[in-house]
N, CA, C and O atoms as a Maestro MAE file, in Angstrom:
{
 s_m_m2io_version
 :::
 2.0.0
}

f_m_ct {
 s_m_title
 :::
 protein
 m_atom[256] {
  # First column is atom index #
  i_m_mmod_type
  r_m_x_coord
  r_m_y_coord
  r_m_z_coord
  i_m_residue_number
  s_m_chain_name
  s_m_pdb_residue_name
  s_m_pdb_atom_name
  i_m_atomic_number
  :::
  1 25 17.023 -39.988 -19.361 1 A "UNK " " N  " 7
  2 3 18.145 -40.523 -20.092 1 A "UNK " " CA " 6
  3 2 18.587 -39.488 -21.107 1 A "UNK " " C  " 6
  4 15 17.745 -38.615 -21.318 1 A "UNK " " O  " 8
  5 25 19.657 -39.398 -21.741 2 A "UNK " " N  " 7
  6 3 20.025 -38.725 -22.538 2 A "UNK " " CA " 6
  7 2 20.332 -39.139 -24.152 2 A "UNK " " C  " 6
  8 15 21.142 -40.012 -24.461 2 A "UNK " " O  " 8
  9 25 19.715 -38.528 -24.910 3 A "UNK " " N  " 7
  10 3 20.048 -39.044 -26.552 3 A "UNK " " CA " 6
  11 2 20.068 -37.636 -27.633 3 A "UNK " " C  " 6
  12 15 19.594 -36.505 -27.744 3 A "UNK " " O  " 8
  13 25 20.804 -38.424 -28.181 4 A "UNK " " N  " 7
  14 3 20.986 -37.213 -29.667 4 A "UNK " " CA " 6
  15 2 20.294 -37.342 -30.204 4 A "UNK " " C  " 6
  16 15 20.083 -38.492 -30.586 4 A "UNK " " O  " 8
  17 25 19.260 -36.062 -30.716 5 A "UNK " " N  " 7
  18 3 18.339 -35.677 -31.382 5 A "UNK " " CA " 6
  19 2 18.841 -34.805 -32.806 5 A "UNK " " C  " 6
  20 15 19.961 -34.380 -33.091 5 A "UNK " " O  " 8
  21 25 17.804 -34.740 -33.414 6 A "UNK " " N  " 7
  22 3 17.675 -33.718 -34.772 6 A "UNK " " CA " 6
  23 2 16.403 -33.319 -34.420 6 A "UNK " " C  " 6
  24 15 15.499 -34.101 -34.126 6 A "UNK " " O  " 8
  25 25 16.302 -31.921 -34.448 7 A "UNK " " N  " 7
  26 3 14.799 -30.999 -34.783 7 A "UNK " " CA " 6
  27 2 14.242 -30.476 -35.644 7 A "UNK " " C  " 6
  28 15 13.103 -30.024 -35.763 7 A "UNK " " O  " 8
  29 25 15.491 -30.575 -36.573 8 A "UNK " " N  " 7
  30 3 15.358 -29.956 -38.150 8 A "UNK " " CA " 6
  31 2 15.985 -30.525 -38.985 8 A "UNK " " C  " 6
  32 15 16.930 -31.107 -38.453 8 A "UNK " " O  " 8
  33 25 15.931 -30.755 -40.714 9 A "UNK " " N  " 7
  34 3 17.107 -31.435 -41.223 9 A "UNK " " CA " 6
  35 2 18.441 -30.384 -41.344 9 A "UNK " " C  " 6
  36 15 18.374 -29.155 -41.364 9 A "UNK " " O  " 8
  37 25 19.559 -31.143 -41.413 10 A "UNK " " N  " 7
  38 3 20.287 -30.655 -42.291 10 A "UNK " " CA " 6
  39 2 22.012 -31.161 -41.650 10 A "UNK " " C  " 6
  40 15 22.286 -32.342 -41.434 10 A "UNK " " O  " 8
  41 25 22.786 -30.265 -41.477 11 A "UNK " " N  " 7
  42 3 23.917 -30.334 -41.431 11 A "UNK " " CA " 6
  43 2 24.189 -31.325 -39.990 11 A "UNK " " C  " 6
  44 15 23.243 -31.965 -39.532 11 A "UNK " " O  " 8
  45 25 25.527 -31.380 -39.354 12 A "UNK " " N  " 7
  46 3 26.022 -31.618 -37.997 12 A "UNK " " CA " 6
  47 2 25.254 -30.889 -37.390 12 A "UNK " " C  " 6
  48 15 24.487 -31.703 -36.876 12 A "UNK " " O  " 8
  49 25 24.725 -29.292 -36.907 13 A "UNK " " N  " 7
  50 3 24.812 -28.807 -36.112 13 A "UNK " " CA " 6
  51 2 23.581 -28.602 -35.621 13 A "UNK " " C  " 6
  52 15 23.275 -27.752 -34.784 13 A "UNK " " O  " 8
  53 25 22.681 -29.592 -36.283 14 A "UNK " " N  " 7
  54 3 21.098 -29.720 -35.686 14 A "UNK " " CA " 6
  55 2 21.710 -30.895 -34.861 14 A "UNK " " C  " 6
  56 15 20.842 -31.502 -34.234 14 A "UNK " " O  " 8
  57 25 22.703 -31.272 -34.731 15 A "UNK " " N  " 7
  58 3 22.468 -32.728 -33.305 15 A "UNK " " CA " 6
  59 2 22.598 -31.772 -32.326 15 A "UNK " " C  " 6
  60 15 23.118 -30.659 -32.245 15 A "UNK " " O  " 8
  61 25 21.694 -32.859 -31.267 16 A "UNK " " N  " 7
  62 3 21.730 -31.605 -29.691 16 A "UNK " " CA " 6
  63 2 21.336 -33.192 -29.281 16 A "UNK " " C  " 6
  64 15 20.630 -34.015 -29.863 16 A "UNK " " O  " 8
  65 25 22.295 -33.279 -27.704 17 A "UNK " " N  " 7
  66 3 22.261 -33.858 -26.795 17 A "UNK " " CA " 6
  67 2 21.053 -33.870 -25.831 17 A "UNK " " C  " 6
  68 15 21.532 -33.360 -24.819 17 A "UNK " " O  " 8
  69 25 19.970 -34.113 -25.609 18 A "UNK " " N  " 7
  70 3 18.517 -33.616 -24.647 18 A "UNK " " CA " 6
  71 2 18.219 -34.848 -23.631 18 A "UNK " " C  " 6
  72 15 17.933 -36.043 -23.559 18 A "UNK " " O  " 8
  73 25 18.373 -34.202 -23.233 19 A "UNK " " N  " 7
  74 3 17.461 -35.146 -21.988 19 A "UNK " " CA " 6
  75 2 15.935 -35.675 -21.941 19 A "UNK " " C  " 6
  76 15 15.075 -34.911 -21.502 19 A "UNK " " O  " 8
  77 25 15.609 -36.877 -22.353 20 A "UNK " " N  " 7
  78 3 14.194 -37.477 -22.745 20 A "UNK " " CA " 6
  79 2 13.908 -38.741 -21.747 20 A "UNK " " C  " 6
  80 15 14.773 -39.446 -21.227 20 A "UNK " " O  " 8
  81 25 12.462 -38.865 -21.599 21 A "UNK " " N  " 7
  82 3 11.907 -39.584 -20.966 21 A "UNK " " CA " 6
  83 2 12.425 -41.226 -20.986 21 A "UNK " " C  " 6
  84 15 12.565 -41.693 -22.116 21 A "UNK " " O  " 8
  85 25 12.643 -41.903 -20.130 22 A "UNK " " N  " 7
  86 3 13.298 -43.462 -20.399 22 A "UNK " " CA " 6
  87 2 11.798 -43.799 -21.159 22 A "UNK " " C  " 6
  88 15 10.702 -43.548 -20.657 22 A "UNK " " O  " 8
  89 25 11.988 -44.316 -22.254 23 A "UNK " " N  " 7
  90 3 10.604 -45.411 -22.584 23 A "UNK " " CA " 6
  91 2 9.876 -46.140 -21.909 23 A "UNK " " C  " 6
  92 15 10.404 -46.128 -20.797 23 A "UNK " " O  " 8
  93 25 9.064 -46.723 -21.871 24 A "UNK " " N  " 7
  94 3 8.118 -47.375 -21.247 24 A "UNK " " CA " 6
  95 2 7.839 -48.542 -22.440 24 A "UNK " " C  " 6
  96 15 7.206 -48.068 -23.383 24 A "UNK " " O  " 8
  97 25 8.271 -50.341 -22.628 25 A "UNK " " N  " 7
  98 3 8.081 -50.496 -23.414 25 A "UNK " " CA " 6
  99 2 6.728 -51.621 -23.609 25 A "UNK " " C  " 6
  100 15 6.402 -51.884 -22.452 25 A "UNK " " O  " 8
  101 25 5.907 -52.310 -24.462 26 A "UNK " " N  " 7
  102 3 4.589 -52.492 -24.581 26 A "UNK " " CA " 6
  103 2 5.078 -54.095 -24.747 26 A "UNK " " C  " 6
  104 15 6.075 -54.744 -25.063 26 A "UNK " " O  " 8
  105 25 3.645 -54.285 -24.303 27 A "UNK " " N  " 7
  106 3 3.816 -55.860 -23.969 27 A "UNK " " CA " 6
  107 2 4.677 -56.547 -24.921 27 A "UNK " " C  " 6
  108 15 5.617 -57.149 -24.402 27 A "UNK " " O  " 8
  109 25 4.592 -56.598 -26.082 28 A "UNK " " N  " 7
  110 3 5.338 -57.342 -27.196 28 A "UNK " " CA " 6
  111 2 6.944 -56.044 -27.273 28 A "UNK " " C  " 6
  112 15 7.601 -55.986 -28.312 28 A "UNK " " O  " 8
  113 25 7.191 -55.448 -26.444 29 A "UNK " " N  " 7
  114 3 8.822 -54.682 -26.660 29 A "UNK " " CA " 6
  115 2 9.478 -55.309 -25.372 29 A "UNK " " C  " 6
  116 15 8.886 -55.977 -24.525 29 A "UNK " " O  " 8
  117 25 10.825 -54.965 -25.383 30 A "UNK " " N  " 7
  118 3 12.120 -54.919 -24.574 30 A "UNK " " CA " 6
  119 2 12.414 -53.984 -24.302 30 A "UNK " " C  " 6
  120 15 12.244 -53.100 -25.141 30 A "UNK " " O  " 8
  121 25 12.981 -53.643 -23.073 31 A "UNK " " N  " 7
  122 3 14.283 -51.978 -22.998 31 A "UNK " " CA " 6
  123 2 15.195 -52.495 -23.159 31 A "UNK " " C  " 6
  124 15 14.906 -53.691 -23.207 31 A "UNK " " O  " 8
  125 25 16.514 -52.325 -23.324 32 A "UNK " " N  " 7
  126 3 17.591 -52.786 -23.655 32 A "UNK " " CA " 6
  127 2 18.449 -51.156 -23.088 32 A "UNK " " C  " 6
  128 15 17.879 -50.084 -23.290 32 A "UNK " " O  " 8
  129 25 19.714 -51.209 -22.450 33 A "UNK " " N  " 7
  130 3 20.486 -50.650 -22.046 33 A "UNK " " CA " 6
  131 2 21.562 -50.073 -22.942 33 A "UNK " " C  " 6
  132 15 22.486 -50.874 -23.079 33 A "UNK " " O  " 8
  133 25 21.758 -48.759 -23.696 34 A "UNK " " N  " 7
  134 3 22.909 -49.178 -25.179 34 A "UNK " " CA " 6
  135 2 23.927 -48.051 -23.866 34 A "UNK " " C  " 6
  136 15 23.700 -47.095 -23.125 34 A "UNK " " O  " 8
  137 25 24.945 -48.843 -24.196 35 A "UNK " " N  " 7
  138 3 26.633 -48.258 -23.477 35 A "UNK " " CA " 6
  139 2 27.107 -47.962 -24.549 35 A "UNK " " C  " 6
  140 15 28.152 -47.393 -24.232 35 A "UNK " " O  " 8
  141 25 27.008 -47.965 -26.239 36 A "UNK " " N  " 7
  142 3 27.906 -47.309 -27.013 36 A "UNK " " CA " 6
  143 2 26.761 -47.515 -27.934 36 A "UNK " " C  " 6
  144 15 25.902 -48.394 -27.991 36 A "UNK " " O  " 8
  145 25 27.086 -46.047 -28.907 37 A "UNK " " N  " 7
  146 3 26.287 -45.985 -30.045 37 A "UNK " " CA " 6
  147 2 26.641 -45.672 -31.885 37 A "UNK " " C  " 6
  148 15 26.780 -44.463 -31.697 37 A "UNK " " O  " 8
  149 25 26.806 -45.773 -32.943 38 A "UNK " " N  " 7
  150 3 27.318 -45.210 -33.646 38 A "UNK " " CA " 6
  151 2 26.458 -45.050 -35.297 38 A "UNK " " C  " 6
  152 15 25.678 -45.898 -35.730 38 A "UNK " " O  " 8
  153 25 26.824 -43.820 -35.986 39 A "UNK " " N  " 7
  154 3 26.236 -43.822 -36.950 39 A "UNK " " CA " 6
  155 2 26.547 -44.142 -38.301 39 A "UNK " " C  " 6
  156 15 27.571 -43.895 -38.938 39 A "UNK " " O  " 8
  157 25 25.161 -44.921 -38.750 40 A "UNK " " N  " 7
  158 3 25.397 -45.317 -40.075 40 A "UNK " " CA " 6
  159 2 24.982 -44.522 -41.209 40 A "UNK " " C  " 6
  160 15 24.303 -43.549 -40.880 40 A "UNK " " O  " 8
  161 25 25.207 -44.661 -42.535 41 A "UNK " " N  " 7
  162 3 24.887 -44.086 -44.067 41 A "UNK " " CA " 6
  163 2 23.742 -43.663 -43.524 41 A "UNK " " C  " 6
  164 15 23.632 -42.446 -43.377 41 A "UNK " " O  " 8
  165 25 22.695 -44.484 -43.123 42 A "UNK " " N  " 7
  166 3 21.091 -44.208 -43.565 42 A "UNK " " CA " 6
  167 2 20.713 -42.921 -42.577 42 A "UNK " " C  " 6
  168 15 19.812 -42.123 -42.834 42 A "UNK " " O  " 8
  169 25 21.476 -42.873 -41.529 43 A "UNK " " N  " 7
  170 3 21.172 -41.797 -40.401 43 A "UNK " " CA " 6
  171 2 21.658 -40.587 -40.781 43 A "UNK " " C  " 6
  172 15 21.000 -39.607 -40.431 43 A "UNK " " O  " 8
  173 25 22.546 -40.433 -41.347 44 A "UNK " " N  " 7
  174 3 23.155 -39.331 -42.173 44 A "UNK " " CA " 6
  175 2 22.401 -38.983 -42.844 44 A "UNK " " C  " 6
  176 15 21.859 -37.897 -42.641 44 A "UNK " " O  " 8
  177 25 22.112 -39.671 -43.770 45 A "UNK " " N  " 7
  178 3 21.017 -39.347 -44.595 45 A "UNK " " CA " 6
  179 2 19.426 -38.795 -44.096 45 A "UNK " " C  " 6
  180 15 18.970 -37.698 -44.417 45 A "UNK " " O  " 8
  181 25 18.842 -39.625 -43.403 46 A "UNK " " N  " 7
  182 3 17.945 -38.903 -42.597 46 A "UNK " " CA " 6
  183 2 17.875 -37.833 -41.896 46 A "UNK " " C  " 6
  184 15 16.882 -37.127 -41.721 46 A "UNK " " O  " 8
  185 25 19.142 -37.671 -41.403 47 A "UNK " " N  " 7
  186 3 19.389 -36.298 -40.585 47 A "UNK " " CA " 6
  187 2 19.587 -35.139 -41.674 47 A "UNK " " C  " 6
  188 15 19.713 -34.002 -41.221 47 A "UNK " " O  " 8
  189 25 19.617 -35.267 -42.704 48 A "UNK " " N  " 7
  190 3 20.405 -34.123 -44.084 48 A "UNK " " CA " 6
  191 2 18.632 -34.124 -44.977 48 A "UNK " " C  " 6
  192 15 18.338 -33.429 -45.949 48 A "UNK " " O  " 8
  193 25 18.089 -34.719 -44.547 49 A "UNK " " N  " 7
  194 3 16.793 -34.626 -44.979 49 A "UNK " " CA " 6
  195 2 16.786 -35.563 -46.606 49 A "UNK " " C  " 6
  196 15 15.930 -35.174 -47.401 49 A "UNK " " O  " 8
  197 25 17.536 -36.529 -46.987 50 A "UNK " " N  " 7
  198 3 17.698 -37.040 -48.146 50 A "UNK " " CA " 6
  199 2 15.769 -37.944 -48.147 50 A "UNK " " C  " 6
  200 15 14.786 -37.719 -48.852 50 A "UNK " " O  " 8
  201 25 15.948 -38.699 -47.282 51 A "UNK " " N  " 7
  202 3 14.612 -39.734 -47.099 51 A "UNK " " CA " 6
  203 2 13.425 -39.358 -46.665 51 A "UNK " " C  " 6
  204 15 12.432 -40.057 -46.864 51 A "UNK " " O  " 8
  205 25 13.367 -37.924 -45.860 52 A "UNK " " N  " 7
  206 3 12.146 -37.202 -45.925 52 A "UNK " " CA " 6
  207 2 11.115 -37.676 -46.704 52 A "UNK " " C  " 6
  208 15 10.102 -37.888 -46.038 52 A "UNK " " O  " 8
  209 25 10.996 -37.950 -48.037 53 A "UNK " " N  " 7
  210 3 9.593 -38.196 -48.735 53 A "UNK " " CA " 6
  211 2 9.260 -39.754 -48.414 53 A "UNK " " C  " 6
  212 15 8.185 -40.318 -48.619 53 A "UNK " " O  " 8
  213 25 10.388 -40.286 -47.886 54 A "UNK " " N  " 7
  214 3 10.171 -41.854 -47.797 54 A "UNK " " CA " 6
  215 2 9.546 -42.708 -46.624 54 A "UNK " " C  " 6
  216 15 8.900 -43.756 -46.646 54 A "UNK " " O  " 8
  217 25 10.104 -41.625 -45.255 55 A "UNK " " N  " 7
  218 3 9.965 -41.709 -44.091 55 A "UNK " " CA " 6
  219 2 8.956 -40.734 -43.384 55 A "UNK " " C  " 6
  220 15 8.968 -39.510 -43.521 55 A "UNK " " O  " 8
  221 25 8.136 -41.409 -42.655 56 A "UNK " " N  " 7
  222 3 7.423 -40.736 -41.845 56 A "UNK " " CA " 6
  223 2 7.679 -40.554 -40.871 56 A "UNK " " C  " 6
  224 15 7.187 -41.205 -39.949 56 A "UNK " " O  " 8
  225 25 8.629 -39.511 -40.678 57 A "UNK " " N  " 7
  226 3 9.332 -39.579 -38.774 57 A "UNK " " CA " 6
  227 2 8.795 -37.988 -38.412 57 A "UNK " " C  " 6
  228 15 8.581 -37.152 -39.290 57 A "UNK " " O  " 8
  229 25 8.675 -37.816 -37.406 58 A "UNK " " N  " 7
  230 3 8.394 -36.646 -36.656 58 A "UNK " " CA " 6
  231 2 9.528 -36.260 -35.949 58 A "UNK " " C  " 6
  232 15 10.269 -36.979 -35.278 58 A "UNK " " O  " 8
  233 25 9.621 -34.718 -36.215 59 A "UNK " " N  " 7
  234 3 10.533 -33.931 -34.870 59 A "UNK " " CA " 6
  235 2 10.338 -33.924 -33.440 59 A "UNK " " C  " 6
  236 15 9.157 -34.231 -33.274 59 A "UNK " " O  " 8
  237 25 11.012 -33.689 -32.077 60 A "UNK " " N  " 7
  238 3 12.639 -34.015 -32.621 60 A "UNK " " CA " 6
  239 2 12.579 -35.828 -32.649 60 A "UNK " " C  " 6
  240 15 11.698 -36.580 -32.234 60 A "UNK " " O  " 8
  241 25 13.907 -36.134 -33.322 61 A "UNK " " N  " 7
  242 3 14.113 -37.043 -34.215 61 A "UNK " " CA " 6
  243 2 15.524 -38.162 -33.452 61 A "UNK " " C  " 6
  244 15 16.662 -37.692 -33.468 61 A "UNK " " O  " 8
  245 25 15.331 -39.371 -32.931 62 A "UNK " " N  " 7
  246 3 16.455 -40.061 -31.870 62 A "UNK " " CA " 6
  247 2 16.681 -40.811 -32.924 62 A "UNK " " C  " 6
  248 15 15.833 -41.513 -33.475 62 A "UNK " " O  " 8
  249 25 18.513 -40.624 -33.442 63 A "UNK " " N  " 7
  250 3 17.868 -41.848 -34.714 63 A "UNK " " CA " 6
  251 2 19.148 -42.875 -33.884 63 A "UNK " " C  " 6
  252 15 19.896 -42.833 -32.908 63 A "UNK " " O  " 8
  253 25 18.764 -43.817 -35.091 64 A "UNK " " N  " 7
  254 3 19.909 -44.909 -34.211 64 A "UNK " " CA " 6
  255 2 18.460 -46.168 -34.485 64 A "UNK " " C  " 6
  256 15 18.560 -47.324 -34.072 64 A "UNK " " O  " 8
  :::
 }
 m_bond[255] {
  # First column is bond index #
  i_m_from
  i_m_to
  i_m_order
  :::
  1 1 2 1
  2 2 3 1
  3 3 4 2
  4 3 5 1
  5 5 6 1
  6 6 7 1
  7 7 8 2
  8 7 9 1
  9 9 10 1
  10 10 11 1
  11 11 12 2
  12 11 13 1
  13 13 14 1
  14 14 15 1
  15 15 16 2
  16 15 17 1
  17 17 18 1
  18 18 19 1
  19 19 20 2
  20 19 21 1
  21 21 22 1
  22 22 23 1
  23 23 24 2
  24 23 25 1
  25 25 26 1
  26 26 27 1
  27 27 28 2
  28 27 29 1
  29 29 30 1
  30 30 31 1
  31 31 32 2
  32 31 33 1
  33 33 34 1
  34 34 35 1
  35 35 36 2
  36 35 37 1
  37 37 38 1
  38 38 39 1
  39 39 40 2
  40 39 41 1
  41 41 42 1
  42 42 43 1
  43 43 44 2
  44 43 45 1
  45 45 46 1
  46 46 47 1
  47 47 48 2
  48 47 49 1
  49 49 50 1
  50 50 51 1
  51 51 52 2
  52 51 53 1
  53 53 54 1
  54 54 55 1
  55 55 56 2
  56 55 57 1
  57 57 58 1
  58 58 59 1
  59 59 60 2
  60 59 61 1
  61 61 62 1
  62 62 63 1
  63 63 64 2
  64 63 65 1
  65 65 66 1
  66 66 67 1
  67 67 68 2
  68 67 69 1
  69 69 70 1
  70 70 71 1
  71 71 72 2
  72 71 73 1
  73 73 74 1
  74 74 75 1
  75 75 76 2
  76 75 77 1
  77 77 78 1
  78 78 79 1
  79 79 80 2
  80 79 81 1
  81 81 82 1
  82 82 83 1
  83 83 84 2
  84 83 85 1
  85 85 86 1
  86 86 87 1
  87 87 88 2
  88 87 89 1
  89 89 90 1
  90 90 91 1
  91 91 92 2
  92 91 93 1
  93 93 94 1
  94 94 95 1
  95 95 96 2
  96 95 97 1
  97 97 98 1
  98 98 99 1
  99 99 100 2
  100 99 101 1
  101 101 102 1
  102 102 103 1
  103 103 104 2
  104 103 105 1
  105 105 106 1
  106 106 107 1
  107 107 108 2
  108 107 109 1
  109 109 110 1
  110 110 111 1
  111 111 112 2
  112 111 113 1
  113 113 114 1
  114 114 115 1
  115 115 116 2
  116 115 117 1
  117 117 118 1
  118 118 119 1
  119 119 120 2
  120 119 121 1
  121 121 122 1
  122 122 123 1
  123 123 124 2
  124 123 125 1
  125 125 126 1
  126 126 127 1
  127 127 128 2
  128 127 129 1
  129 129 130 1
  130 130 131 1
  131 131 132 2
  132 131 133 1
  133 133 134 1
  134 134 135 1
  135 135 136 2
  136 135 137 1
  137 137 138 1
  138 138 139 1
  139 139 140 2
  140 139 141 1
  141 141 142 1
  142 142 143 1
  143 143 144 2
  144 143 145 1
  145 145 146 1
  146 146 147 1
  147 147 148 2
  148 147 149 1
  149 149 150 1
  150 150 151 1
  151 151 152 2
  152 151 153 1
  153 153 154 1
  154 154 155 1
  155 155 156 2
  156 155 157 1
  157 157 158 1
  158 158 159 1
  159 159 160 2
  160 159 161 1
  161 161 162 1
  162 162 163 1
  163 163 164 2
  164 163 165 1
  165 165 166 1
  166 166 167 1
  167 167 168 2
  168 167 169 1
  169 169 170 1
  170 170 171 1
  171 171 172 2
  172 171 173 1
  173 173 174 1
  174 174 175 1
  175 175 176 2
  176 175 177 1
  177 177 178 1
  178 178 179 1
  179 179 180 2
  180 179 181 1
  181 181 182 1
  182 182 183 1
  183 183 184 2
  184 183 185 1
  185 185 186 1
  186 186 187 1
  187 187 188 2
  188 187 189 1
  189 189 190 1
  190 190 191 1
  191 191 192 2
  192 191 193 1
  193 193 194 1
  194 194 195 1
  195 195 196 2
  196 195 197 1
  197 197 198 1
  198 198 199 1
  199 199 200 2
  200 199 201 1
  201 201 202 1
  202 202 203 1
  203 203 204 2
  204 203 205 1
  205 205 206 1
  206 206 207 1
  207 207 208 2
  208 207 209 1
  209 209 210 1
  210 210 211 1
  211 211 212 2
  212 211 213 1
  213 213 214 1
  214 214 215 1
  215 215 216 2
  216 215 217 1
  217 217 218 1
  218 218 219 1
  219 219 220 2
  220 219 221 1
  221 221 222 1
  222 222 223 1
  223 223 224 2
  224 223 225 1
  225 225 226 1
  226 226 227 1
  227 227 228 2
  228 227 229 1
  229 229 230 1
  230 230 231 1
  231 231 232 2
  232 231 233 1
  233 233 234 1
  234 234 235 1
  235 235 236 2
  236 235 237 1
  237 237 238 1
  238 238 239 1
  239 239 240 2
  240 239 241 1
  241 241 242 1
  242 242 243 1
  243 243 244 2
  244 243 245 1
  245 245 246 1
  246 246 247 1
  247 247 248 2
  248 247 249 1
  249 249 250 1
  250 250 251 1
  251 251 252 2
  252 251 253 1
  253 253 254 1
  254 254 255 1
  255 255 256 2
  :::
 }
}
């Protein structure tokens, strides 16, 4: 499947389009199919590295 990633913080030009594994999801999850996606404040922010000390996320980074 394909999703927008971040590998690093900072500007627009860390998004990159990659091709990643479909999930596999665990007894208590769902897959769900998304046909449209869009970004909010908090993803911006995460992607610009603002929440770094707050968040424990690892690179690369599918936000949404």
């Amino acid at each position: 499947m394909k999703a927008v990633q971040i590998s690093d913080f900072g500007g627009q030009n860390v998004l990159a389009l990659n091709t990643v594994d479909i999930p596999t999801p665990k007894v208590d999850e769902v897959l769900i199919k998304v046909r449209a996606a869009s970004v909010n404040p908090v993803d911006w922010k995460i992607r610009e590295g603002y929440l770094q000390p707050l968040l424990n996320h690892s690179l690369p980074l599918t936000l949404g």
